[in-house]
FIDREN-752029 format. One line per field, with one value per atom (N, C-alpha, C, O, CB): atom name; z, y, x; residue in three letters. Coordinates in Angstrom, 1 decimal. Glycine has a CB too. Layout:
atome <- (CA_...)
Z <- (Z_...)
Y <- (Y_...)
X <- (X_...)
residu <- (ALA_...)
This chain:
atome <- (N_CA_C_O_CB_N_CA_C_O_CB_N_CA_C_O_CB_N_CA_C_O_CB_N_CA_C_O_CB_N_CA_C_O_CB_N_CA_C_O_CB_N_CA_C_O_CB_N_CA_C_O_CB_N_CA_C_O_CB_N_CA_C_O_CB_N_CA_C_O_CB_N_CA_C_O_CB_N_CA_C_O_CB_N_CA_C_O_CB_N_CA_C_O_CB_N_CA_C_O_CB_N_CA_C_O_CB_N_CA_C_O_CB_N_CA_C_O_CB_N_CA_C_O_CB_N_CA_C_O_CB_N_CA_C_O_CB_N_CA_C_O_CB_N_CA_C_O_CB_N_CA_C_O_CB_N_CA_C_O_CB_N_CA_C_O_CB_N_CA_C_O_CB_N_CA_C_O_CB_N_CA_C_O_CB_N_CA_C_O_CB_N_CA_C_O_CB_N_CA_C_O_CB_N_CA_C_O_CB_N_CA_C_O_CB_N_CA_C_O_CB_N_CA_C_O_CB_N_CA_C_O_CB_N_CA_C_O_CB_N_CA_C_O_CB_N_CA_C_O_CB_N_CA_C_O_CB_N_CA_C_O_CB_N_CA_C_O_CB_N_CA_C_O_CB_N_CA_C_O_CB_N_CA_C_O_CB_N_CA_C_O_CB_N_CA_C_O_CB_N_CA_C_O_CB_N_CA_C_O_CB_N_CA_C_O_CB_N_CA_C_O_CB_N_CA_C_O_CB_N_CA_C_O_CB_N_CA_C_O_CB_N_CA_C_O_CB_N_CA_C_O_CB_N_CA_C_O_CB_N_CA_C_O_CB_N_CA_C_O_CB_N_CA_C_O_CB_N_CA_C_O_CB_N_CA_C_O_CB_N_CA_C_O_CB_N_CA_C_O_CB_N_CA_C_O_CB_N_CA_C_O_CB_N_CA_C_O_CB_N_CA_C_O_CB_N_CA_C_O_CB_N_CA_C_O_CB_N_CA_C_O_CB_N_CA_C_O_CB_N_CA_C_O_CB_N_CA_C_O_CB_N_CA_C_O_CB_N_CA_C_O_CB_N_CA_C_O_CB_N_CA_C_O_CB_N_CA_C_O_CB_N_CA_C_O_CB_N_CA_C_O_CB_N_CA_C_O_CB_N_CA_C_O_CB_N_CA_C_O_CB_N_CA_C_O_CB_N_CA_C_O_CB_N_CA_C_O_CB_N_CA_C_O_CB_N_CA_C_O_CB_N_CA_C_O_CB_N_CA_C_O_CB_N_CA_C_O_CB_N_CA_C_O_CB_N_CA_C_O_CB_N_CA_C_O_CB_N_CA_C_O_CB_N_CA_C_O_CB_N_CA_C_O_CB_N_CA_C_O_CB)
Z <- (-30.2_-29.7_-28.3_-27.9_-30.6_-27.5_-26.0_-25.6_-26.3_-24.8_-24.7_-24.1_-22.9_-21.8_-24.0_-23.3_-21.9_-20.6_-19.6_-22.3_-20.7_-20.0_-19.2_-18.0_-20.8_-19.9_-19.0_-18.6_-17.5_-19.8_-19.2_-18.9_-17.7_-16.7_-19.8_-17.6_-16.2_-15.2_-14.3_-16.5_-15.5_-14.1_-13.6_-12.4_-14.4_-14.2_-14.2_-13.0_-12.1_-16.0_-13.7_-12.7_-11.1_-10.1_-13.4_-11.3_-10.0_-9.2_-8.2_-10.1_-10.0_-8.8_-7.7_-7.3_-9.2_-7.2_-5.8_-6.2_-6.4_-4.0_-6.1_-6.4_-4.9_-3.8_-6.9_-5.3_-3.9_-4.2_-5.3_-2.8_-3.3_-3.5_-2.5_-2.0_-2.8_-2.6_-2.3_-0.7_-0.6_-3.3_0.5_1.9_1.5_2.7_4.1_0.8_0.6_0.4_1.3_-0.7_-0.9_-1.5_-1.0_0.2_-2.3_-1.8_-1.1_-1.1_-2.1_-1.4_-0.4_0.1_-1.1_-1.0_1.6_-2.3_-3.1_-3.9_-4.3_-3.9_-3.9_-4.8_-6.0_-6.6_-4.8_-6.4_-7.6_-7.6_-7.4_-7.8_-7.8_-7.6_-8.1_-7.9_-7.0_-8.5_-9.5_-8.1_-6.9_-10.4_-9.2_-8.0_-8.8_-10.0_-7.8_-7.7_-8.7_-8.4_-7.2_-8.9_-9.1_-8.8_-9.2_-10.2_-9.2_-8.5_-9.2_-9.7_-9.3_-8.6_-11.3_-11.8_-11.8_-11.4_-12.6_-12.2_-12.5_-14.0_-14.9_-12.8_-13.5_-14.8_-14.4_-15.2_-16.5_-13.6_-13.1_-13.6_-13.6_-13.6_-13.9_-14.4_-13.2_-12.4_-15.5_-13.5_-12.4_-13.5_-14.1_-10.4_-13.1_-13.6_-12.9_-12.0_-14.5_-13.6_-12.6_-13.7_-14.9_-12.4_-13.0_-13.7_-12.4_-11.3_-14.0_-13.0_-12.5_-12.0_-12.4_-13.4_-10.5_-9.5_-9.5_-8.6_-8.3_-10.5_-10.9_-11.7_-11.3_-12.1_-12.9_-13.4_-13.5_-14.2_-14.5_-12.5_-12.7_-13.4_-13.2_-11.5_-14.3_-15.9_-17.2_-18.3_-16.4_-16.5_-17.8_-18.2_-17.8_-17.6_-19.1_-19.2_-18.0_-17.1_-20.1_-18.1_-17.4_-18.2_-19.4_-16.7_-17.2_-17.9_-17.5_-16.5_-17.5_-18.2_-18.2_-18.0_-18.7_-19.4_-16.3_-16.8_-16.3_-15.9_-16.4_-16.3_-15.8_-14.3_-13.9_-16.5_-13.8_-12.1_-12.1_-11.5_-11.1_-12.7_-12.8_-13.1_-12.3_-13.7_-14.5_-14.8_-13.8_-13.8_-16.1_-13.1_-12.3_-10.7_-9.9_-12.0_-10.6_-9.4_-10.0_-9.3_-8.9_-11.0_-11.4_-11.5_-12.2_-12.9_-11.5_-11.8_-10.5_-10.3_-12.6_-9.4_-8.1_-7.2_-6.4_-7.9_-7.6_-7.6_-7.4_-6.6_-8.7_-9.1_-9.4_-8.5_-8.5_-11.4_-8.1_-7.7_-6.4_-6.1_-7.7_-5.8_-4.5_-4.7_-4.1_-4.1_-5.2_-5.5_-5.7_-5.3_-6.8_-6.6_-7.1_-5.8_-5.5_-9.0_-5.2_-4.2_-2.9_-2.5_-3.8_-2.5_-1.5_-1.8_-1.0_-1.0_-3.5_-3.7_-4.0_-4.3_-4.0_-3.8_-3.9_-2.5_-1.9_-5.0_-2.1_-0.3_0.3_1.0_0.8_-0.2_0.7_-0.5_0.0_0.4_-1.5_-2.2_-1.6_-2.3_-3.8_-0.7_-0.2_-1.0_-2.1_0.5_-0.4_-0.9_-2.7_-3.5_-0.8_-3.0_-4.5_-5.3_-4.9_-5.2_-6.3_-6.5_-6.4_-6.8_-6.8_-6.1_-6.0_-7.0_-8.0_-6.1_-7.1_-7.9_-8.6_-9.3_-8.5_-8.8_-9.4_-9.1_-9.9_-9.1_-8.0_-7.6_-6.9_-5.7_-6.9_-7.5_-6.9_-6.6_-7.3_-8.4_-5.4_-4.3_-5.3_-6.1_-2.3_-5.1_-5.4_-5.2_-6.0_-5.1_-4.4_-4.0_-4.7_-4.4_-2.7_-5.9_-6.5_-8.1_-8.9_-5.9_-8.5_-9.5_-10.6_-10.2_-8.8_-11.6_-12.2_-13.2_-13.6_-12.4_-14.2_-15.2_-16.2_-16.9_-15.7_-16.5_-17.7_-17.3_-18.0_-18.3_-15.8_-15.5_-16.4_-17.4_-12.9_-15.6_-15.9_-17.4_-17.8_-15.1_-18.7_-20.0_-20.5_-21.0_-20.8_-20.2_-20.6_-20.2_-20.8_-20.3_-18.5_-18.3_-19.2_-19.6_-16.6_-19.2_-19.8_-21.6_-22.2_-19.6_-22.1_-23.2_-23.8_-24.9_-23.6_-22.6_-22.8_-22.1_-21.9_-21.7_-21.9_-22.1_-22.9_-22.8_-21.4_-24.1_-25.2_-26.0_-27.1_-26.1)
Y <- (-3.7_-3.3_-2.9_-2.2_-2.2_-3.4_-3.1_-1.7_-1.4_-4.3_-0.9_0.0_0.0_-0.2_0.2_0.4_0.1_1.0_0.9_0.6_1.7_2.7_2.1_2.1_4.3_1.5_1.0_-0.3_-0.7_0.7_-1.0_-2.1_-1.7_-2.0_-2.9_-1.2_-0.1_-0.2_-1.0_2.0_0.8_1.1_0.1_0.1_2.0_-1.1_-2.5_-3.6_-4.3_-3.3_-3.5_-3.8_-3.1_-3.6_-3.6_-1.9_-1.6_-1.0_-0.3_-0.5_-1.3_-1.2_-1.7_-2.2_-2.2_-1.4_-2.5_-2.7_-2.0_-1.6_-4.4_-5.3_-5.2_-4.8_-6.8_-5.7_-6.1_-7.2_-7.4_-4.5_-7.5_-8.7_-8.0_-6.9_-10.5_-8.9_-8.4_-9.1_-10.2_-8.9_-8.3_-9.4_-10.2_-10.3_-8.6_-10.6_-11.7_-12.6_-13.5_-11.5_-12.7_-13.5_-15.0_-15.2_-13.0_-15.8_-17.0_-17.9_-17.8_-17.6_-18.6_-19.3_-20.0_-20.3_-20.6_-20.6_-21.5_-20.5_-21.0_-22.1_-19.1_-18.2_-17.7_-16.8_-18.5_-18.7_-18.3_-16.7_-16.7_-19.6_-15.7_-14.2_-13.3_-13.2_-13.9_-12.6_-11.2_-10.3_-10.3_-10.6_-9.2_-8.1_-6.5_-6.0_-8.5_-6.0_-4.5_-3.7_-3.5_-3.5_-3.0_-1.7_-0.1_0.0_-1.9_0.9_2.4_2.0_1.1_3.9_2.9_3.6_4.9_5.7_3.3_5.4_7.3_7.1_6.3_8.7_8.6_9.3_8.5_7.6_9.1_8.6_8.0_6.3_6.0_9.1_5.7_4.5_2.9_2.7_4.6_2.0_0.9_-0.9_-1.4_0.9_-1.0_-2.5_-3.6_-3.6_-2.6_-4.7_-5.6_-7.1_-7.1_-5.4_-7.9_-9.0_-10.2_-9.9_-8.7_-11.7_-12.7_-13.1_-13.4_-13.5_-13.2_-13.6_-14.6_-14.8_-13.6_-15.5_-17.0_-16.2_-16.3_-18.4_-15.4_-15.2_-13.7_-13.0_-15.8_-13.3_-11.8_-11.6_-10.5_-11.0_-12.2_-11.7_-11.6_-11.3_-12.5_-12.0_-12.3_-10.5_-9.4_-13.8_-10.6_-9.6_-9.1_-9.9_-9.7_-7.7_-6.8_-6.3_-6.2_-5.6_-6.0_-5.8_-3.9_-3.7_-6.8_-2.5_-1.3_-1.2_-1.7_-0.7_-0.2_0.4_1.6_1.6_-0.1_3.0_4.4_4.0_2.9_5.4_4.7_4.7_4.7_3.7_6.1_5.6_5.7_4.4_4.0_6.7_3.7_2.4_1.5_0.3_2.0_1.9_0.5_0.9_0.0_0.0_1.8_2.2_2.2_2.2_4.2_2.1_1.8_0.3_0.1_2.5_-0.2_-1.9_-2.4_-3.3_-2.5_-2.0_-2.0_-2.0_-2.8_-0.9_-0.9_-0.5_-1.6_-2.0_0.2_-1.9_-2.5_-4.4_-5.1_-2.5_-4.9_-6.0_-5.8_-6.5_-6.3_-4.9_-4.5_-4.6_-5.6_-2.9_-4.1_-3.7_-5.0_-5.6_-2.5_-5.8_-7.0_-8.0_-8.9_-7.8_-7.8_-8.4_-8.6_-9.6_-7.7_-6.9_-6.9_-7.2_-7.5_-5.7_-6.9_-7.5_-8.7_-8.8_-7.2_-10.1_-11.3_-11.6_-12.3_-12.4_-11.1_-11.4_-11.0_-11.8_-9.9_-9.7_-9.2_-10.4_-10.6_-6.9_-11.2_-12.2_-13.4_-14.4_-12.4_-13.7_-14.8_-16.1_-15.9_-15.2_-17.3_-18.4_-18.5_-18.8_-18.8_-18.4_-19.1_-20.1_-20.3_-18.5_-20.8_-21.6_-22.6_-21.9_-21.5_-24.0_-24.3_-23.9_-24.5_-25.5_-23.1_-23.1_-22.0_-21.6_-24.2_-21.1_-19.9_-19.0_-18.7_-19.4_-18.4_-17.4_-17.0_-17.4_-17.1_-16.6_-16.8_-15.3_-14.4_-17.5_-15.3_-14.0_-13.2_-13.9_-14.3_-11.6_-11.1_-11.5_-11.2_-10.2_-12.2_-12.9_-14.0_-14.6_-13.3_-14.3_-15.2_-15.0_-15.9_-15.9_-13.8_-13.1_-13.6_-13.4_-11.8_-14.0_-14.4_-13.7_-13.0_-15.5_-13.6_-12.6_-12.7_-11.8_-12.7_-14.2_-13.8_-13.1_-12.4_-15.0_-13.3_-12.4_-10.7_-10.0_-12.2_-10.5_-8.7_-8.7_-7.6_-8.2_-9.6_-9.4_-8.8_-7.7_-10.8_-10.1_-9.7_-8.8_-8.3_-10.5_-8.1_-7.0_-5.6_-4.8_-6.7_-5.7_-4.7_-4.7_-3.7_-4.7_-6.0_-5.7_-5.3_-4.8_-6.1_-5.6_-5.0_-3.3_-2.5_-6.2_-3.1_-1.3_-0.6_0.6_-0.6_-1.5_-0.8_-0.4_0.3_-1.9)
X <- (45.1_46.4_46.3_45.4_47.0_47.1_46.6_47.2_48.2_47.1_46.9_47.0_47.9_47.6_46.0_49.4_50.5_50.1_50.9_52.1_49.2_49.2_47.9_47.9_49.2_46.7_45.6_46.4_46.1_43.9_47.4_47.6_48.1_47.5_48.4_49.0_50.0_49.0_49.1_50.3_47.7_46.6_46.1_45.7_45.3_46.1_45.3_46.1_45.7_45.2_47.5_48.6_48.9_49.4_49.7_48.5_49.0_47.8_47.9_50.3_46.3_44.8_45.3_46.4_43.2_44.4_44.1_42.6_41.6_44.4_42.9_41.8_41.2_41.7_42.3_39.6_39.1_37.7_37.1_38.7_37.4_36.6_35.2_35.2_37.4_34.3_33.2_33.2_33.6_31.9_32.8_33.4_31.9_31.5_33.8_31.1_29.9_30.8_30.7_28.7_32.3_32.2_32.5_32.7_32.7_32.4_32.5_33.6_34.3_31.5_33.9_35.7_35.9_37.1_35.9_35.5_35.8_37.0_38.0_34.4_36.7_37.4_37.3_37.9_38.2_36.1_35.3_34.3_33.0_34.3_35.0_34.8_34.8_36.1_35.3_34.7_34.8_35.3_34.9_33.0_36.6_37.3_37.0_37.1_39.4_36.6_36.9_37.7_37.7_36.0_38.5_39.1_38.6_37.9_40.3_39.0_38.9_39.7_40.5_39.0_39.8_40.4_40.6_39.8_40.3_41.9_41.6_40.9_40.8_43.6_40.1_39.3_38.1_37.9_39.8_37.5_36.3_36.0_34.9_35.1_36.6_36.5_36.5_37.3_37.7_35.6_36.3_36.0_35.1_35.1_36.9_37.2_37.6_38.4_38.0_36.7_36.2_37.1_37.3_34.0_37.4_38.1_37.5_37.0_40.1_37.9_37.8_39.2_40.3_37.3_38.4_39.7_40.3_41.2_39.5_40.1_40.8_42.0_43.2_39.6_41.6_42.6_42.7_42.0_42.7_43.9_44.2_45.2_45.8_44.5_45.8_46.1_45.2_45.5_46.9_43.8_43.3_42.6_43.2_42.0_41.4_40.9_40.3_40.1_40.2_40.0_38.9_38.1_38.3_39.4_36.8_35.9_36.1_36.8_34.4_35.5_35.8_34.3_33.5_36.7_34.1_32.8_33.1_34.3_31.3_32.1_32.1_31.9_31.5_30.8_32.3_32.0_30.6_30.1_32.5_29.8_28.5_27.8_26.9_28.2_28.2_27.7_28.2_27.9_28.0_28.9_29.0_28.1_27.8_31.1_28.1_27.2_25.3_24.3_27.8_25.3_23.8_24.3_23.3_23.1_24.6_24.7_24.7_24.0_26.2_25.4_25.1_23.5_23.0_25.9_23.1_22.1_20.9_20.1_22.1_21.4_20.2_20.3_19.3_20.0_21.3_21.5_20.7_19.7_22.9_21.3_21.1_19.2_18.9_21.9_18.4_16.7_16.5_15.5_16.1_17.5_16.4_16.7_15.9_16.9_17.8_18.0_16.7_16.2_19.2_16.5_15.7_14.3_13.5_15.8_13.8_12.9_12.2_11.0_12.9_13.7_13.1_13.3_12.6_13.5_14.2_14.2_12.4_11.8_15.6_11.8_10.0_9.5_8.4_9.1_9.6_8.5_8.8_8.5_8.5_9.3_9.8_10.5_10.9_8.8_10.6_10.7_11.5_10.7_9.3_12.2_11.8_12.1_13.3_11.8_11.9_12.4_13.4_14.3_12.4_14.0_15.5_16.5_16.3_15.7_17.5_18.3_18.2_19.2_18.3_17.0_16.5_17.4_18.2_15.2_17.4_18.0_19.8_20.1_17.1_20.3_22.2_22.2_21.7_23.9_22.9_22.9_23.9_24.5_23.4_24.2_25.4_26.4_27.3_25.5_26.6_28.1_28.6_29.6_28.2_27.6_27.7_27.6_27.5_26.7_27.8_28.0_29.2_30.4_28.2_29.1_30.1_30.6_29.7_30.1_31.8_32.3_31.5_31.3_33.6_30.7_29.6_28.5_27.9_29.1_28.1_26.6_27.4_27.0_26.2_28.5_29.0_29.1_28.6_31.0_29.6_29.8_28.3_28.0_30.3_27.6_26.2_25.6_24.6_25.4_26.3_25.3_25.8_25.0_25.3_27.5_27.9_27.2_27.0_29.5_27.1_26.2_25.1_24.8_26.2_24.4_22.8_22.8_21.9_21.4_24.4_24.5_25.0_25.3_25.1_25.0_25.9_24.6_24.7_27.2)
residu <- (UNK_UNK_UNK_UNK_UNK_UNK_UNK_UNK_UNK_UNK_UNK_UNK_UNK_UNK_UNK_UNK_UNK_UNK_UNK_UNK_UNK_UNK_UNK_UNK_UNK_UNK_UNK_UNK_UNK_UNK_UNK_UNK_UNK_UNK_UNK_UNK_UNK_UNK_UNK_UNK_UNK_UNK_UNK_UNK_UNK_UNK_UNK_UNK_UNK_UNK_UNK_UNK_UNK_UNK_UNK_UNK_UNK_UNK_UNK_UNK_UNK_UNK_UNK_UNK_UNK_UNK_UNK_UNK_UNK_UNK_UNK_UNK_UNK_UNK_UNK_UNK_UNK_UNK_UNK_UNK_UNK_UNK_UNK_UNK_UNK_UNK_UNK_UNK_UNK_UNK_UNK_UNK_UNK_UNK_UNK_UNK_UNK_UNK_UNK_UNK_UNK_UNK_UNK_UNK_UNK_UNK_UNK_UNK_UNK_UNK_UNK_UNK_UNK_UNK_UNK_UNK_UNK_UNK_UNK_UNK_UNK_UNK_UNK_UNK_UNK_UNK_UNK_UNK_UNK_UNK_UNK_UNK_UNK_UNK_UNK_UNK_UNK_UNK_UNK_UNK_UNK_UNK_UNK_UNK_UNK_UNK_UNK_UNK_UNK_UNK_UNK_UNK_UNK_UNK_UNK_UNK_UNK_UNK_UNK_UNK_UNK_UNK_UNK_UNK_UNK_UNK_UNK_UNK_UNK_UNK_UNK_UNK_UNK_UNK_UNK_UNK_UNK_UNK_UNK_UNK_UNK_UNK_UNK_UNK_UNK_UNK_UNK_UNK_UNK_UNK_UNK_UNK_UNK_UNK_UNK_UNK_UNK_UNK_UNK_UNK_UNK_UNK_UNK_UNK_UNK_UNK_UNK_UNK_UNK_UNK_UNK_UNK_UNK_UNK_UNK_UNK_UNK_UNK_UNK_UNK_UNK_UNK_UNK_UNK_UNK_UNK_UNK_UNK_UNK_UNK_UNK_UNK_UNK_UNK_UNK_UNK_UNK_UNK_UNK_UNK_UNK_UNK_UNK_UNK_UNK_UNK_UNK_UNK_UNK_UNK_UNK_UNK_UNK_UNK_UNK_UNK_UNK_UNK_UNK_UNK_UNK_UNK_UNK_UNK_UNK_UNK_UNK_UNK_UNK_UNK_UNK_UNK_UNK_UNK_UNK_UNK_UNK_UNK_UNK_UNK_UNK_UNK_UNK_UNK_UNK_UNK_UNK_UNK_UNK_UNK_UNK_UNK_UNK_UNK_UNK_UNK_UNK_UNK_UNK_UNK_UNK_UNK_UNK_UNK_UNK_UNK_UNK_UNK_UNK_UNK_UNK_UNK_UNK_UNK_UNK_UNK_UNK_UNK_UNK_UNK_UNK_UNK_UNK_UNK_UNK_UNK_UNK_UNK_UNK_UNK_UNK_UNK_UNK_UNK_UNK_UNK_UNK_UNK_UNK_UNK_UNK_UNK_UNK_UNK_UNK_UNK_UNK_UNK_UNK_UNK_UNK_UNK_UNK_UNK_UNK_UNK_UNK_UNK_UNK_UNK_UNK_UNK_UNK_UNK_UNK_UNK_UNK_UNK_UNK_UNK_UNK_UNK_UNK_UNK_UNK_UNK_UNK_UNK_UNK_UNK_UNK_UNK_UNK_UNK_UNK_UNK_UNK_UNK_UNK_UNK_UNK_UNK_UNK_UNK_UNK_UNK_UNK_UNK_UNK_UNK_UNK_UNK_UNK_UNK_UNK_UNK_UNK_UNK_UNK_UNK_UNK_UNK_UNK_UNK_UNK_UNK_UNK_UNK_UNK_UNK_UNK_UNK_UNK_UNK_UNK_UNK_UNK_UNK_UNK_UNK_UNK_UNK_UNK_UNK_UNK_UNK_UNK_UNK_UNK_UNK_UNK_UNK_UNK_UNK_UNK_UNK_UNK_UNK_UNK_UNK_UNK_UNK_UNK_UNK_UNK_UNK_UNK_UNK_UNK_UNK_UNK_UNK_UNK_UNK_UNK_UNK_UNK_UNK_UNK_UNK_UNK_UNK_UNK_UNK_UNK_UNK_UNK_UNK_UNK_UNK_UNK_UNK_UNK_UNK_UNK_UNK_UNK_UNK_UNK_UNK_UNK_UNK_UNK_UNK_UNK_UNK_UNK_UNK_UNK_UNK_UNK_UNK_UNK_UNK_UNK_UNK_UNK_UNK_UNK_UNK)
């Protein structure tokens, strides 16, 4: 049963995009919520679902992009096709990440 009141906060965020992201528009946006919360949806469809994390879980999720980032940038080189920058982040990378936090 949905929630008129998150539905409410969801409508009237202010979305934002990552300035990485890239012109095709294929993007993930996040907003704050109140009560420490931020949710993140796919910028193709902003009716569709959001995904709900803690400010905290989403600042450790941050985090960690950012570390794994700088750490294949100092190993140099890597494979073709292996590696897709944060800006390239898509709503299944975030499902799966939010599930391996449950």
């Amino acid at each position: 049963m949905p929630n008129p009141v998150l539905s409410a906060q969801l409508r009237a965020a202010k979305w934002r995009k990552s300035r990485h992201s890239n012109p095709s528009g294929n993007c993930v946006e996040m907003a704050r919520l109140p009560g420490d919360r931020v949710a993140v949806r796919d910028s193709r469809r902003p009716d569709g679902p959001a995904l709900l994390f803690t400010r905290a879980a989403w600042e450790r999720f941050l985090h960690g992009l950012r570390q794994t980032a700088n750490e294949l940038a100092l190993a140099g080189p890597e494979p073709a096709g292996w590696y897709r920058p944060a800006s390239c982040i898509t709503t299944g990378d975030l499902q799966r990440f939010a599930e391996a936090r449950r």
